[in-house]
N, C-alpha and C positions, 0 to 999 in steps of 0.2 A: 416127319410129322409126329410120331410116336413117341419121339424123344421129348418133343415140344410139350406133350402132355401131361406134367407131372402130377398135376392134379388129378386123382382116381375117380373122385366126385364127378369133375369134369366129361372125362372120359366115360363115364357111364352115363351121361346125360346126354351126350351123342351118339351113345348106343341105342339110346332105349328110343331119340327120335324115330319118327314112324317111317321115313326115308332108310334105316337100315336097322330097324327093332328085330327084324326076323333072320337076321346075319347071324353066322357061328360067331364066335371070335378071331378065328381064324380068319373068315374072308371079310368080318369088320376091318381086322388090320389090315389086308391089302390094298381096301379101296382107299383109307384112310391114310396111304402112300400118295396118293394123288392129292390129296386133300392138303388145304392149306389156312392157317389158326393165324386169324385178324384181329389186332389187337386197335381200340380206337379211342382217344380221347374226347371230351367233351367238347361240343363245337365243330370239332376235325370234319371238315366235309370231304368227299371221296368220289371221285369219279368213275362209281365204279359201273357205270352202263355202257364204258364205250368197247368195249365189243362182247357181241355174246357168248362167246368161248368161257368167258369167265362161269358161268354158270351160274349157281344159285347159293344165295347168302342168307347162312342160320344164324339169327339173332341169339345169341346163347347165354348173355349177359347184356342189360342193359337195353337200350332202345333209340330208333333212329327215323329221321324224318327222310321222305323220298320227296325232293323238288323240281320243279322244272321251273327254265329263266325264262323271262319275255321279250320279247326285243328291247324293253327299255331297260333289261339288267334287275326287275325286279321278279323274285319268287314266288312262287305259288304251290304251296304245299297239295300231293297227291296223296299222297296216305302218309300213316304214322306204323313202326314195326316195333312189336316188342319182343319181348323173351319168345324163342319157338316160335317164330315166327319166320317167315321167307322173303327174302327181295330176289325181284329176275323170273317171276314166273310172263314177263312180258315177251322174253325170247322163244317161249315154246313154239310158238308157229314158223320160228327160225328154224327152231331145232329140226320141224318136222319137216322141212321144207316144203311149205305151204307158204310162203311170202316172203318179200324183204324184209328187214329185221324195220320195223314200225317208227322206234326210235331215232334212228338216224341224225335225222332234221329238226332233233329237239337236243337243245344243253341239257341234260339229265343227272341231278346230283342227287347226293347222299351226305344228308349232315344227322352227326350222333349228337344226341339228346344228352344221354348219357355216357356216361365210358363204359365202352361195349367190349366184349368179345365175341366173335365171331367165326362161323366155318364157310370157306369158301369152298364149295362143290363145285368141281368142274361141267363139262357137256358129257364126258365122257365116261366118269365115275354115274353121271344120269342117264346115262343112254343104259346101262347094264343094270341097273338099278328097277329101269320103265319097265325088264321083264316078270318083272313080279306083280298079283295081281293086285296086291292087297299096297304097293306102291303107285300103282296107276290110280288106285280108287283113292289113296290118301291124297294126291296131287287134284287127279280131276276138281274132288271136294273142295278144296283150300282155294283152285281156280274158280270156281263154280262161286265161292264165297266172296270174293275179292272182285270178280264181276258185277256179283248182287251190289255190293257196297258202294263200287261206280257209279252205276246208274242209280241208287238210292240218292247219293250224293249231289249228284248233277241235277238230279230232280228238285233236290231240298234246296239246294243254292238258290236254283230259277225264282223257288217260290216264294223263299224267304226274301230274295231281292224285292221281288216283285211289292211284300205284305211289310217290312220293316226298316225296306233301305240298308244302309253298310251300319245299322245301329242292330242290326239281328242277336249279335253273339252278346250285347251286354243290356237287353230288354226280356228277353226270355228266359225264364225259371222254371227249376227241374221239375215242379208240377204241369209242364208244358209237354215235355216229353219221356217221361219216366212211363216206366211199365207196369200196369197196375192192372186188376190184384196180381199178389206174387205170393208164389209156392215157399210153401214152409210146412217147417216138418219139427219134430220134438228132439231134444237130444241124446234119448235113450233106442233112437230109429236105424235099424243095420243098416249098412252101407249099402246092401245090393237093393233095398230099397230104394237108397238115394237115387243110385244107377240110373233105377227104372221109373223114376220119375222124371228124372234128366232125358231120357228119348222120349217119355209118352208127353213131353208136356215143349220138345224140342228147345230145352234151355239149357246153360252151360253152371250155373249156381243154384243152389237151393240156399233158402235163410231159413235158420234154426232160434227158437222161440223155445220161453220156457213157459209155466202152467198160465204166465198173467197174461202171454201174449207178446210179450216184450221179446226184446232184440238180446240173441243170446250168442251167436254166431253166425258162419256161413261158410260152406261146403262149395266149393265150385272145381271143375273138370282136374284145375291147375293140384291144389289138394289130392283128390283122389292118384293123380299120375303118381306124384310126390311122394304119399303117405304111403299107398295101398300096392299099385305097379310098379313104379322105380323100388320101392322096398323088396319084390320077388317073394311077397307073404302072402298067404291067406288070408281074402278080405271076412273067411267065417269068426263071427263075433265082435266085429269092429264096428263101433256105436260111430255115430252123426258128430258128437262128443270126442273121441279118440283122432276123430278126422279131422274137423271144421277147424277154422281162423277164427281163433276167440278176439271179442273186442272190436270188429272191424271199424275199418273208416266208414264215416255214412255221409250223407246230407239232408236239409231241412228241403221240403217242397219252397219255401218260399225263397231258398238259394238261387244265384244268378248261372246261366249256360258256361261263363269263365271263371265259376270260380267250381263248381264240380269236376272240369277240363281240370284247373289247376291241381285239385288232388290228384288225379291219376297220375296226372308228371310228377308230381310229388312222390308219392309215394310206391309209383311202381304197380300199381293194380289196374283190375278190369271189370270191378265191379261194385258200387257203390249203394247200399239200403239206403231207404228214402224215409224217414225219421218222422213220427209225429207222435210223440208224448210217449217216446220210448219203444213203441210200437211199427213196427215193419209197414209202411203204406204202399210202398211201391221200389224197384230198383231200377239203376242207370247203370248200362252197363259201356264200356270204353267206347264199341264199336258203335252203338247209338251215338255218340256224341260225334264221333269220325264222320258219320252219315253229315253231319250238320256242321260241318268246322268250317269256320273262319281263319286264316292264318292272325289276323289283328287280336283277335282276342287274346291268343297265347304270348303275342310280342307283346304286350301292354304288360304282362305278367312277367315275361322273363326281361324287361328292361327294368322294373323295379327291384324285382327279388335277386339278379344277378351282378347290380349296379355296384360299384366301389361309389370311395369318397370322390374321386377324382370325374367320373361320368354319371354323379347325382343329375346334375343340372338337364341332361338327356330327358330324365320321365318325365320334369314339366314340360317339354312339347308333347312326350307320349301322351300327356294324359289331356294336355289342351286339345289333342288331336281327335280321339275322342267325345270330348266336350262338344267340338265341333260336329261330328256325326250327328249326337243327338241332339241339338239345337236343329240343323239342318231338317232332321228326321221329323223334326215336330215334336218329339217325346214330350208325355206331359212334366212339368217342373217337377213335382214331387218326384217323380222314377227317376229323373236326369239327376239331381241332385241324392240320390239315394244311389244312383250306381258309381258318379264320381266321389262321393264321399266314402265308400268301401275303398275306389283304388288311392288317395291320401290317407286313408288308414294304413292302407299296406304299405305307403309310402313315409308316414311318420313312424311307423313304427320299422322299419328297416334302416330308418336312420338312429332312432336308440337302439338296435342293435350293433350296426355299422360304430355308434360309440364305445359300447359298452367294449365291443373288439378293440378299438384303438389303442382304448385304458390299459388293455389288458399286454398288449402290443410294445406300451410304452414303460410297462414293469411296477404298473397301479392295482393288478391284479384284479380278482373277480367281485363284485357286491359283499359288503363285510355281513350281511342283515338284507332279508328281503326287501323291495322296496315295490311302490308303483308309480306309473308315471301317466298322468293324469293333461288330457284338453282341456280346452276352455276360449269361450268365444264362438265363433260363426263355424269354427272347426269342430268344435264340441257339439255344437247344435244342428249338425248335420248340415250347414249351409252353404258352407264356401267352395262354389264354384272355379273360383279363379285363386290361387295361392297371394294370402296377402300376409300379414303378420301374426309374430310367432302368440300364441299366450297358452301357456303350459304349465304346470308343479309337479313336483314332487314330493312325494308320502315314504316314509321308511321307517321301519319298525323300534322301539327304544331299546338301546344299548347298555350292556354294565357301564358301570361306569367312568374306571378303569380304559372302556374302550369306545368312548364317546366321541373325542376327540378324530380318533381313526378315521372311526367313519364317518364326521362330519366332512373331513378333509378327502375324502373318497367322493362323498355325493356333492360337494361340491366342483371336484373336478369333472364328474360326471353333468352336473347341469350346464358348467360351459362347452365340455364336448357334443352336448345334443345340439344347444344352439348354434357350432360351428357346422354342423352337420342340417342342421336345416336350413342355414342359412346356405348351404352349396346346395341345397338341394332346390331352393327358391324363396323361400318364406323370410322376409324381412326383419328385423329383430325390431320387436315392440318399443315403442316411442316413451307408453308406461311403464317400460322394465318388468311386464308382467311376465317372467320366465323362470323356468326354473334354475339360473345361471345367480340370481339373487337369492339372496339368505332369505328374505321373507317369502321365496314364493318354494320355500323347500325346508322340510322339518321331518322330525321324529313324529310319532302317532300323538305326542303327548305334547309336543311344540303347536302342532296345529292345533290341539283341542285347546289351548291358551290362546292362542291365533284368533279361534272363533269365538272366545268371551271375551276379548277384548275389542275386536270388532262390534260387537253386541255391547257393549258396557260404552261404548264412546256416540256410535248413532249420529257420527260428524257425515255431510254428505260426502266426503273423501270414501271415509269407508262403508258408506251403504253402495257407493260406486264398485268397491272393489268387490262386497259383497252379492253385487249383482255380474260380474264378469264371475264371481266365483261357481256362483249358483249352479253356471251354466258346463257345470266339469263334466268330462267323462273317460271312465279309465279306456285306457287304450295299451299300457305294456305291463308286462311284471307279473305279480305274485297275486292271483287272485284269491287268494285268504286274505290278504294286506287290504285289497279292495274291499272285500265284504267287511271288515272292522273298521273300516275309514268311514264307510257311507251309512255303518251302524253308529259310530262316535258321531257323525254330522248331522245326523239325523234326531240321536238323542238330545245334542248342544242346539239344535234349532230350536228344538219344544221349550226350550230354558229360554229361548229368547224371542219371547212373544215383544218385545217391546219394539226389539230391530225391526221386527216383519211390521208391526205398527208406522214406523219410521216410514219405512220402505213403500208401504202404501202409501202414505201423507205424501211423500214426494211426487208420487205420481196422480195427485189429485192439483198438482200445482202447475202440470205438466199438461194442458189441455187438447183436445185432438183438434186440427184444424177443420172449419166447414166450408163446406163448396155449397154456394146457391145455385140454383137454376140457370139463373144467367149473371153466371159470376166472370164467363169471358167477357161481357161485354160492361163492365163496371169501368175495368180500368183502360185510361190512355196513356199510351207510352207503358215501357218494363219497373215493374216494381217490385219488393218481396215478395208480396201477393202473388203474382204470377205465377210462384215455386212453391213445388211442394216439396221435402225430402223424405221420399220412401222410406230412409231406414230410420231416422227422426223419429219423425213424425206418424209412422203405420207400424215398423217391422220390432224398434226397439217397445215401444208402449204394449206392444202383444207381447212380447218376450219379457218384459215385466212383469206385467199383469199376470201370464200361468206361471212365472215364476213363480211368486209371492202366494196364488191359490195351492198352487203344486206341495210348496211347503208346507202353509198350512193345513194340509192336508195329508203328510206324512211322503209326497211324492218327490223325491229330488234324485239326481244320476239320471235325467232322463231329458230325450229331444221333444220340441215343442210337441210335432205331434203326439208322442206318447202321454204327457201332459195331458192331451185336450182328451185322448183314449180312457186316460185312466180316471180323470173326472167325472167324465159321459159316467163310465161304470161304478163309480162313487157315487151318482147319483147326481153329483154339483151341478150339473149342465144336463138341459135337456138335449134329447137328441136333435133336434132341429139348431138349437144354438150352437150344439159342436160343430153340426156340418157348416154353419155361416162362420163360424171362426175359422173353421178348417180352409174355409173358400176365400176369406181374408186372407188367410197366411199365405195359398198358394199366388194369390192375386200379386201380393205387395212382392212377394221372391220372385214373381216372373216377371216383373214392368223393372225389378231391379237387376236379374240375370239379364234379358235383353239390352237396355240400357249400357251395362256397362262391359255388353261382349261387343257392341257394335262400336264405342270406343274404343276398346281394344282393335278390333280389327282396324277400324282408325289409325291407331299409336296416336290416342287421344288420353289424357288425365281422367283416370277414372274416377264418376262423379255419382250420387246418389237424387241429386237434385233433377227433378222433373218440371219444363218449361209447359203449363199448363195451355199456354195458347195454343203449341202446335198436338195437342192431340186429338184425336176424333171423338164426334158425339159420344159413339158408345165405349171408348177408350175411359173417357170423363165421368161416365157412369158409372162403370166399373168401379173406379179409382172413389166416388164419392159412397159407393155401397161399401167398399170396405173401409173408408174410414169410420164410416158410421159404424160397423160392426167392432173395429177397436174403441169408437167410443163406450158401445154397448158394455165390451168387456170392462173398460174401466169401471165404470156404473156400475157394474155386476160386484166387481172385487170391492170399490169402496164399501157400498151396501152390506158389506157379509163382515167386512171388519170395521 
């Protein structure tokens, strides 16, 4: 075992565990004879419960999921282990012989998260170890904690079932369960302060803020072992400063339950500050989210971000799957559409990475010039529910001249490797060629700003068409300095083209919103146009016109409708009353069109926008006539003002 240890680092990090911190060196090495160093890859799962002789396993590197099967062959995750951490405290009542070993009559795995290393302690190196008292209270504690977190667990499943359905892990946000107020301290604060506020306040981090309040770091147990006790130093004079993790990961209160999960997997941590305008509002720490885990949540995550080109096609079930849930669940449209529209973000944009690898793969090298890679369409506006076609561009910085050439020839390799990449991954290849695979839909800073005075200078309906798919961008990869000078250039070349946005309105004064009478079912006999209405026609595109067109003229673009209709309200354009009737428009027309077209889907029906006005219900008909009225309003609204 000794030999196996060549790392010193190593080897004092299983000294200093609490299971043999108080050993000479001499009788660490002995027991350390019995002991045996596990090495695990990622994925590797390990059967390591079937008998309890094996004893117990220190997480010492990396981290690992504890599962049990069901009769139908599917998992169900029981806890999560990381660094210092223990699997196998379920044999104790073995050990002591107090009972049959529990497990038995259960498939019990172990799959590594990450590539792990590992100590495995036998029964016997435990049993000599149990004499010490300060190892019986280290074990009792970690039992005692791991029991709590059980039944914490079991209780939060029940309820959450009970309150959200199998939509629990992608409805709720970290202002849901974060812990608030939270202890902070300055960074000029000793350490044996910190100490003693860590027992009197029973927490395992402290956040460190500087004079405005703001997030300056955070000091937590893992730190202190690290810095202060594996060091073998004196903690006299060692500031909050000298100690703490500058810069930590954090999250916003209005972040989703799986996407704060996801940083922990990401990056290895156990405790995340809860962010509002820079300022500390509350923390999440690993084991809270443990309490409330979902295993679905983290597979939605790791089928995307783990995906090759070859098992693309895999997330659009994951993700339809979900979809499902919240449909099922009731979720209101906007939050369904706002949690599927994060995971095709994570999903477009892993596949311009998945390119950008290929390129690189294939001896095209890496990006010559920053660039960004920009949505557009129902993707860009937060809308698309179901994967339909691609519409995308690309922006990239101007080149000497000399090297012009290059990187044309780069970024347009790059624009057809995306589209090969989205297209495996589900997304159709646009029928307009609106993609960044085309010359026109991909340029230098200075190609697009010619891009958009010539679209303004011509005012043909072709290009107020393209210039209404354009409107609707939003970055999604790359270089965000690239971003903030595109949506500055686009913004300054709008103001020059008052005449477009003139255009752009006139067309939609030609474009009139259909009306529904009172008793407009019983006009007609037999099916006729009349009959049908097309949601996105006729309700969804005239409202996505419409804040276009104010949005601009108003300095507002790179933004989803609702942000539009927000940031008018607070311009002043829109009274509060008329924001919420748009607001209830927009949700009305997306949800008569998300149903609609999932229940042909589950069909394996042609998906359709058109709505047969006979078969729906009185207040169905109502609805559907209150919002159109509301998109007429808006048009009204928008002509009037220009």
């Amino acid at each position: 075992m000794l030999q196996t240890i060549k790392d010193r680092a190593l080897y004092e990090r299983i000294h200093n565990n609490p299971l043999f911190a108080d050993t000479d060196e001499e009788e660490f090495d002995r027991l350390l004879i019995d002991c045996r160093l596990k090495l695990y890859e990622r994925a590797e799962k390990s059967n390591y419960f079937k008998t309890p002789q094996e004893g117990l396993l220190i997480i010492l590197q990396g981290s690992a999921e504890v599962q049990i099967e069901g009769q139908d062959g599917s998992s169900v995750m029981l806890e999560i282990v990381q660094e210092n951490e223990i699997i196998g405290f379920s044999n104790f009542a073995y050990y002591l012989g107090e009972m049959a070993r529990p497990l038995d009559k259960h498939h019990i795995d172990m799959e590594v998260a990450k590539n792990s290393i590992c100590l495995q302690v036998p029964y016997e190196v435990i049993k000599k170890r149990m004499d010490d008292q300060n190892v019986r209270d280290y074990v009792l504690r970690k039992m005692s904690m791991r029991l709590a977190n059980v039944y914490t667990s079991l209780g939060e499943q029940v309820r959450l079932a009970d309150e959200y359905g199998e939509s629990e892990p992608y409805v709720r946000r970290v202002q849901d369960f974060m812990s608030s107020p939270v202890v902070t301290i300055h960074a000029e604060a000793e350490v044996q302060e910190i100490a003693e506020l860590m027992i009197k306040h029973s927490i395992s981090s402290i956040i460190v803020t500087d004079q405005a309040g703001k997030l300056n770091g955070i000091v937590t147990e893992k730190d202190l072992v690290e810095r202060v006790i594996a060091g073998r130093g004196s903690s006299i004079g060692l500031l909050a400063k000298d100690v703490m993790t500058k810069n930590p990961h954090t999250v916003r209160l209005t972040d989703y339950y799986y996407e704060a999960l996801s940083k922990f997997y990401k990056h290895g941590i156990k405790h995340l500050p809860v962010i509002k305008a820079g300022k500390p509002v509350g923390i999440v720490t690993f084991a809270t989210l443990i309490t409330k885990r979902d295993r679905n949540s983290m597979n939605i995550l790791k089928t995307i971000e783990e995906s090759s080109f070859e098992n693309l096609p895999v997330v659009k079930a994951a993700i339809y799957d979900v979809l499902s849930n919240l449909i099922q669940d009731e979720i209101s449209t906007i939050h369904t559409l706002e949690i599927i529209t994060k995971f095709y973000d994570r999903l477009a944009k892993h596949c311009v990475l998945l390119a950008l690898e290929s390129l690189e793969s294939k001896g095209a090298g890496t990006p010559p010039v920053p660039f960004a890679w920009y949505q557009m369409g129902s993707g860009a506006r937060g809308e698309q529910f179901m994967l339909t076609d691609q519409d995308h561009f690309l922006v990239y910085e101007d080149a000497a001249e000399n090297k012009s050439q290059l990187v044309e020839e780069y970024f347009e390799l790059l624009g057809n490797e995306i589209v090969v990449h989205l297209e495996q991954a589900g997304y159709t290849r646009c029928k307009g060629f609106m993609m960044a695979s085309e010359s026109q839909w991909r340029g230098t800073m200075g190609e697009w700003q010619q891009r958009l005075r010539q679209w303004a200078l011509q005012s043909t309906p072709e290009q107020i068409l393209l210039g209404y798919n354009f409107l609707s961008f939003r970055f999604l990869y790359g270089d965000p300095s690239v971003n903030d000078r595109f949506v500055q250039m686009v913004n300054t070349q709008l103001r020059k083209s008052s005449t477009f946005i003139y255009y752009m309105a006139q067309q939609e004064r030609e474009k009139p919103i259909p009306q529904l009478q009172q008793n407009f079912l019983t006009i007609f006999r037999g099916r006729s146009k009349a009959d049908v209405i097309d949601i996105k026609k006729h309700a969804l595109f005239p409202l996505h016109h419409c804040l276009q067109i104010l949005g601009v003229s108003n300095g507002i673009i790179n933004a989803t409708p609702l942000e539009i209709i927000s940031a008018l309200q607070k311009k002043k354009k829109f009274t509060k009353d008329f924001a919420e009737e748009i607001r209830h428009a927009y949700e009305i027309s997306l949800s008569i069109r998300i149903s609609m077209s999932w229940e042909k889907h589950l069909r394996n029906e042609k998906i359709s926008t058109e709505i047969d006005l006979r078969k729906l219900r009185r207040w169905e008909l109502n609805e559907l006539r209150s919002t159109l009225e509301t998109v007429r309003a808006l048009q009204s609204h928008l002509l009037s003002k220009l």
